[in-house]
C-alpha positions in Angstrom: -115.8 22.4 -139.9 -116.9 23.5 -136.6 -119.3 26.0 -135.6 -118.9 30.1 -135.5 -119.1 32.3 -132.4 -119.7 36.1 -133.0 -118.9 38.7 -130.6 -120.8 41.9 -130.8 -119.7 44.7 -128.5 -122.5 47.8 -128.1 -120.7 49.1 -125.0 -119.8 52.4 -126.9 -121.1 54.6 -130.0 -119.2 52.0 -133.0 -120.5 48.8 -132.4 -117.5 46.0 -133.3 -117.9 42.6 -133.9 -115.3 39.6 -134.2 -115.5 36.0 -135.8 -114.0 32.8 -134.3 -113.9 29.1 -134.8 -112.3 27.6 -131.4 -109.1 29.4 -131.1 -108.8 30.9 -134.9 -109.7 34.2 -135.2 -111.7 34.4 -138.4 -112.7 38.4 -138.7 -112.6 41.1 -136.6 -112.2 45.0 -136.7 -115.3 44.9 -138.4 -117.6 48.3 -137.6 -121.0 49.4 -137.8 -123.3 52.0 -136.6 -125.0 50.8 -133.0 -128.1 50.6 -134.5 -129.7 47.0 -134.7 -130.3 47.0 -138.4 -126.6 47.9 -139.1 -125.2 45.8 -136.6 -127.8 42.6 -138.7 -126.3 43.6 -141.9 -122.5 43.3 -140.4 -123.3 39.9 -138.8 -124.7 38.3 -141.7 -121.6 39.7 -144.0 -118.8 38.4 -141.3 -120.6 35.4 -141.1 -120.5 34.4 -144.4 -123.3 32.2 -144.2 -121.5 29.8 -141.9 -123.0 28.3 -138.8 -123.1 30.1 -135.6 -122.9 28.2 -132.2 -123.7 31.4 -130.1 -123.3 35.2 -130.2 -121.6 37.4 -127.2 -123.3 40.6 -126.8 -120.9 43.3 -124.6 -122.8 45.4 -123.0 -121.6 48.5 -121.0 -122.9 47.0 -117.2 -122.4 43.8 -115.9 -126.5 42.2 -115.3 -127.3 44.6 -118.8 -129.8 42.4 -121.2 -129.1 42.4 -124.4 -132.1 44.7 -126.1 -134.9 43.0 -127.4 -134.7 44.9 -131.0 -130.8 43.8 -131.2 -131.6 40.1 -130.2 -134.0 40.1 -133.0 -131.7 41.3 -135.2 -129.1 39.5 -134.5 -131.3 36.3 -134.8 -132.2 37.7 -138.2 -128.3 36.9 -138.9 -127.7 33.9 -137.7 -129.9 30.9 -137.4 -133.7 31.6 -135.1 -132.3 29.1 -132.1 -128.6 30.5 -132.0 -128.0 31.6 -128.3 -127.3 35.0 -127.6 -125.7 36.0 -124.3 -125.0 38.9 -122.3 -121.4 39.7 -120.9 -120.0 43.3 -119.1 -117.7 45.1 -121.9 -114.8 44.8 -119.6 -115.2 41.3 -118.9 -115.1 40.3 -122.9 -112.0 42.3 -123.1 -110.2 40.7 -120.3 -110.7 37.1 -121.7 -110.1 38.3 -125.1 -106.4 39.8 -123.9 -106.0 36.6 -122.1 -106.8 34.5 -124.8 -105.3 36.1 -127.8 -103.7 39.3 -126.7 -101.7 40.8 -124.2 -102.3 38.9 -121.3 -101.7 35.3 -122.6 -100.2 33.1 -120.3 -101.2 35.6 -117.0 -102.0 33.3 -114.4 -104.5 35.9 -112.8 -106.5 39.1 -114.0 -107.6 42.0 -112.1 
């Protein structure tokens, strides 16, 4: 079984996060309050107790940092060494439509 990614987008008041192994989409839709204690608890219930490769934090800018109080948190949820990166909000949702959504297939984005 290979390892899990988690996607965790802050960029507006709900914070949403997704679930996949390699192309399979295992959860997503799932909601929480943008606080990092809520967002923790959300993580560690999509996961499932499976193993986490890295987490995706989208974050309103592109050159944000993820906050220190979320990356705890979120390390809280999955295992202490998991790597947690920062991407711009629209940038996560242009590879998501390109991947999975709308946009599969495009052979350029704007």
């Amino acid at each position: 079984m290979s390892e899990l990614t988690l996607g965790v987008d802050v960029s507006d008041v709900i914070a949403r996060l997704a679930v996949v192994r390699g192309p399979e989409i295992l959860a997503r839709g799932i909601v929480a309050a943008n606080k990092p204690a809520a967002i923790k608890e959300a993580a560690k219930k999509a996961l499932s107790g499976g193993k986490t490769a890295a987490v995706a934090v989208a974050l309103p800018t592109a050159g944000d940092a993820v906050p220190e109080e979320l990356s705890t948190a979120l390390a809280g949820a999955t295992a202490k060494n998991t790597p947690i990166t920062s991407i711009a909000a629209g940038t996560a949702a242009a590879i998501a439509e390109h991947r999975l959504g709308a946009a599969i297939g495009a052979a350029q984005m704007v």
